[in-house]
C-alpha positions, 0 to 999 in steps of 0.5 A: 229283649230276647235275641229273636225279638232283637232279629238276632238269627241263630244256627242251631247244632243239630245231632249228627247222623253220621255218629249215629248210624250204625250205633248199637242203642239200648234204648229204655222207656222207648213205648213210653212218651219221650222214649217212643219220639227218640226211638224214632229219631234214633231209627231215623239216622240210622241207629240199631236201637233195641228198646226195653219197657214195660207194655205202652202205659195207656191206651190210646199211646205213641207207641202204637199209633206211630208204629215205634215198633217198626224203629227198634228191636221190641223187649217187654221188660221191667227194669226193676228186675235186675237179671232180665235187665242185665241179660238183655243188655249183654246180649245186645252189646250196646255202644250207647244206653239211654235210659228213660223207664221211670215212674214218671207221674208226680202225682201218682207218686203220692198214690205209689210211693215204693213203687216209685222208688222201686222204679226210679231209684233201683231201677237206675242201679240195676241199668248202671250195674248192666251198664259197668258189667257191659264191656261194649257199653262205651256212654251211658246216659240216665233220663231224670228231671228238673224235680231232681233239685231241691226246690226251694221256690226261688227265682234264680235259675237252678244250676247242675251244682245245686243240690238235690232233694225232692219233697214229694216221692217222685221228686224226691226218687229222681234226686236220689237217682242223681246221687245214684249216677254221681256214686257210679261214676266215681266208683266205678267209671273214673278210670276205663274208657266208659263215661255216664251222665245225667241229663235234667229238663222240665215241663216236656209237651208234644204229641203222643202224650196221654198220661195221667195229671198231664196239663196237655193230656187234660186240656186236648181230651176236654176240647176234643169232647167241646168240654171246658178244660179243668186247671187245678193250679192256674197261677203255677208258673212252669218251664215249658218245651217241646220235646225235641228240644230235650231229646235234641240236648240228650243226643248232643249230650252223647256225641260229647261223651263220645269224643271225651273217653279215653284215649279220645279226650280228658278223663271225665273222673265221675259223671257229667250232669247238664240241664236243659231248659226253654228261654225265659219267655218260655216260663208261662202260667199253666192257666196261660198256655191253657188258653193258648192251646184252646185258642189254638184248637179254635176253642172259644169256651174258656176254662173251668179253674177248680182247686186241688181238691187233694191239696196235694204238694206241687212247685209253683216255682221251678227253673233250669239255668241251662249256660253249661248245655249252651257252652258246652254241647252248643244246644240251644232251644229253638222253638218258642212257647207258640211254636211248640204249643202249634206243634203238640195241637197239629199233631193231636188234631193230625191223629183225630183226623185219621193221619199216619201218625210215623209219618206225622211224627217224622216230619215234625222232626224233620222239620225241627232239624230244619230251622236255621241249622248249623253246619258242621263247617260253623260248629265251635272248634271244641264241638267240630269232631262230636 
């Protein structure tokens, strides 16, 4: 029986906006999906954020319907391009960089291969190599995946001690960009004050996400026309969560690192790695948080189930033991599958209807920080000061 289920009421530690204001952010990724929701929270507690990325991925995008513009200073760059990268980084003069840019369509991977590595593994040397030639840069921390592991399909949870590998090229380029990290630290950020991490989390959904090959995209661009969503693979079963859960994580993530530099804390020797994860009953079959999401839209036609035509490799099978997130950043999920099904569906349907969309996408965000918080006051001991 889940804690929820049993009436077990929780407090949830939410990021603490005094660490944040006035934190210089080089942010990048920011006008892509999960970059533009944690521009917004980051602009939101009062950060100076500077976001870099290649133009919003497609059209319709987060980016331009909730104004992220209006949150950071705004850089078209490609972070495979290692000098404008550098440059910018050093001229802003960060405290904190959040990396995000990725190639980040498994599929698309197959299709793209050196550009996908290109991307996903260079471009992670190059913002690190920004990062130890950036004095003001006190924490770094590098977005992967839950791909990252080498997925073996077994049914225990994977752990940050596990190994990485990948089979496809996307998966693959996310598990070396992890070695990528674990070198960098122990090269070059085991002695001074700075500190890097990595930071995995699975299936993200949430509004503003029109990417190619995304179950959510497919299913709400299907319903919005009163089409049957297509399901390629309706039995995978999958690690879904919204995704303020993650960014919630990567923001705790930050404040931790922050307190544990020297002369703050232990010298870290290395990189940090933390997963982060939904609850168990989270874990649900794509075919099943299909009908979810049409029931939900008050679709009532079904689904049309049709096979890989392309046979193309996808786990069936992938879960994050999130313990270490838990323990050592207080992070929990917060949100049930439903709940965070009802949010992505409100926003999507929020956006169709003509609503200001910064407004909607705050108040989602507002009202996550508002279930059943924490005060600092009740934090862990070992957590107070972050």
């Amino acid at each position: 029986m889940s804690m929820k289920a049993a009436g077990v009421n929780r407090g949830y530690i939410n990021p603490n906006p005094e660490f944040w204001r006035g934190k210089r952010v080089f942010l990048t990724g920011h006008t892509g999906f999960k970059g533009g929701w944690l521009a917004l929270w980051l602009k939101q507690m009062g950060a100076v954020v500077h976001g870099f990325s290649l133009q919003p991925p497609t059209v319709p995008n987060l980016f331009t319907l909730a104004n992220v513009e209006s949150a950071v200073s705004h850089q078209i760059g490609d972070i495979r391009d290692a000098k404008v990268l550098q440059d910018a980084v050093q001229g802003f003069k960060p405290d904190i960089i959040l990396h995000l840019a990725a190639q980040p369509i498994l599929r698309l991977s197959y299709d793209e291969p050196v550009e996908t590595y290109a991307a996903n593994v260079m471009g992670t040397v190059h913002v690190l190599e920004a990062a130890r030639h950036t004095p003001s840069a006190q924490v770094t921390l590098i977005i992967t995946t839950d791909k990252c592991y080498e997925n073996r399909e077994q049914i225990w949870p994977y752990r940050e001690s596990d190994p990485m590998g990948g089979h496809d090229p996307y998966s693959s380029s996310k598990g070396c960009a992890e070695l990528v990290v674990s070198s960098y630290g122990h090269s070059y950020f085991n002695k001074g004050q700075a500190v890097i991490a990595s930071v995995r989390a699975g299936n993200v959904i949430g509004g503003g996400d029109w990417a190619r090959d995304r179950l959510m995209t497919d299913i709400i661009a299907a319903v919005s026309r009163g089409q049957k969503p297509v399901i390629r693979n309706p039995g995978a079963l999958r690690p879904w969560q919204h995704v303020l859960e993650p960014l919630s994580g990567y923001l705790r993530a930050v404040e931790v690192l922050w307190n544990k530099r020297p002369p703050h804390g232990e010298i870290l020797g290395g990189s940090e790695a933390w997963n982060f994860g939904p609850e168990a009953e989270s874990e649900v079959c794509v075919g099943d948080v299909a009908n979810i999401v049409c029931e939900l839209w008050g679709f009532k036609d079904g689904l049309e189930l049709t096979p890989d035509a392309r046979r193309l490799h996808e786990a069936t099978l992938l879960r994050l033991d999130s313990s270490k997130a838990r323990i050592e950043l207080g992070w929990t999920p917060r949100l049930s599958l439903r709940d965070a099904l009802s949010m992505t569906v409100e926003w999507y349907k929020a956006q169709q209807g003509g609503a200001n969309m910064n407004a909607v996408t705050l108040g989602q965000i507002q009202d996550y920080l508002n279930r059943n918080t924490t005060q600092p006051s009740q934090q862990p001991r070992h957590l107070a000061s972050a």
